[in-house]
N, C-alpha and C positions, 0 to 999 in steps of 0.2 A: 504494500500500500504506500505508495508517493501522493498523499493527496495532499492537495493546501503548500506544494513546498515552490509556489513560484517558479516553480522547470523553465516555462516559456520556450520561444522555437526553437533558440540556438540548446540551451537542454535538452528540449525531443530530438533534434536531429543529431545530437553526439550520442543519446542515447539511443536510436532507430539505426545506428552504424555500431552497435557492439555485435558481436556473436556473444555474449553472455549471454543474451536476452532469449538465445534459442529452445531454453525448455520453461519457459514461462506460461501458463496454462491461464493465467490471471492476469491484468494487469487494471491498475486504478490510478489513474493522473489527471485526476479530477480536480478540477478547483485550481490549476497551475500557469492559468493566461498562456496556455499554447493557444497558437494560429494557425492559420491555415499554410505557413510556410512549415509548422510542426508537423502538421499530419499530414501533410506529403512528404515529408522526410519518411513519417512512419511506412506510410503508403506502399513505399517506394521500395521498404526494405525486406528481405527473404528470411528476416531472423524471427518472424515471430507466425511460425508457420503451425504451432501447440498451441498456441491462443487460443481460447473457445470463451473467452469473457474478457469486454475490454469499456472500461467507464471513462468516456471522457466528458463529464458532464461539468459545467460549468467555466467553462475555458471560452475561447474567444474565435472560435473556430465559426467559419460561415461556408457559404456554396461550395467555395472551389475545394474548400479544405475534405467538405464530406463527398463531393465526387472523385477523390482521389482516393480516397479510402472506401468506394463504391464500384470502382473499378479497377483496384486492385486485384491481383491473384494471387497474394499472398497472405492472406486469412483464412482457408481451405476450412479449417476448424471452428472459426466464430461459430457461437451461437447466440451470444448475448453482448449487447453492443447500446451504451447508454450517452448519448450525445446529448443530455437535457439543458437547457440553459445555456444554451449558445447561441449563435447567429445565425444559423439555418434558417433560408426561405425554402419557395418551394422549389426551386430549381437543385436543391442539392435533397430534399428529401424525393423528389421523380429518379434523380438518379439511385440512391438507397433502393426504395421501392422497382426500379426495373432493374436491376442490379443482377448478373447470374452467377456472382462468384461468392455468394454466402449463402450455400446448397443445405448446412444445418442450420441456419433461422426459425424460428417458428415463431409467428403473432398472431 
C-alpha cells in the first residue's frame, strides 16, 4: 500500500520501469497526484503482468491517462481497477468500456 505518499508522474514512471514490481498481484497508489504522464508510464510497462487489482483513485489522472491504460496489453490479469476521483470524462471511460485487453473484468 503506497497510498497518500505524493508518488506523482516522475515516481510512477521510475516506478513503472522496475522489474521489482513483476510479482505484485496488488497494487494501491491512491491519493498520490499521479497524471496522466504516470499512467502511461505505467501503461506502457511489461512488469506488472500479476496485477489483478490496481487502485488508482484519487490522483489527477484524466482521458489520455485512462486510454492508455485501456489499451494496454499489459494487464492480462486485472480484475479490479478503481480510478475514483479523478479527471475522467467520457472519452477515457468509452475507451475502458470498449476496451478488449481486460478479459477478467467483471461489472
Amino acid at each position: 500500500d503506497m497510498s497518500g505518499n505524493q508518488i506523482g508522474d516522475t515516481g510512477m514512471q521510475a516506478f513503472a520501469a522496475s522489474s521489482f514490481t513483476s510479482n505484485l498481484s496488488f497494487m494501491n497508489v491512491s491519493r498520490n497526484q499521479i497524471g496522466d504522464a504516470g499512467v502511461q508510464a505505467l501503461a506502457a510497462s511489461s512488469f506488472f503482468q500479476n496485477l489483478s487489482s490496481l487502485d488508482l483513485s484519487g490522483n489527477q489522472i484524466g482521458d489520455v491517462g485512462l486510454h492508455a491504460l485501456a489499451t494496454s496489453c499489459f494487464f492480462p490479469n486485472l480484475s479490479s481497477l478503481d480510478v475514483s476521483h479523478n479527471q475522467i470524462g467520457d472519452v477515457g471511460l468509452q475507451a475502458l468500456a470498449t476496451s478488449s485487453f481486460f478479459p477478467n473484468f467483471t461489472f
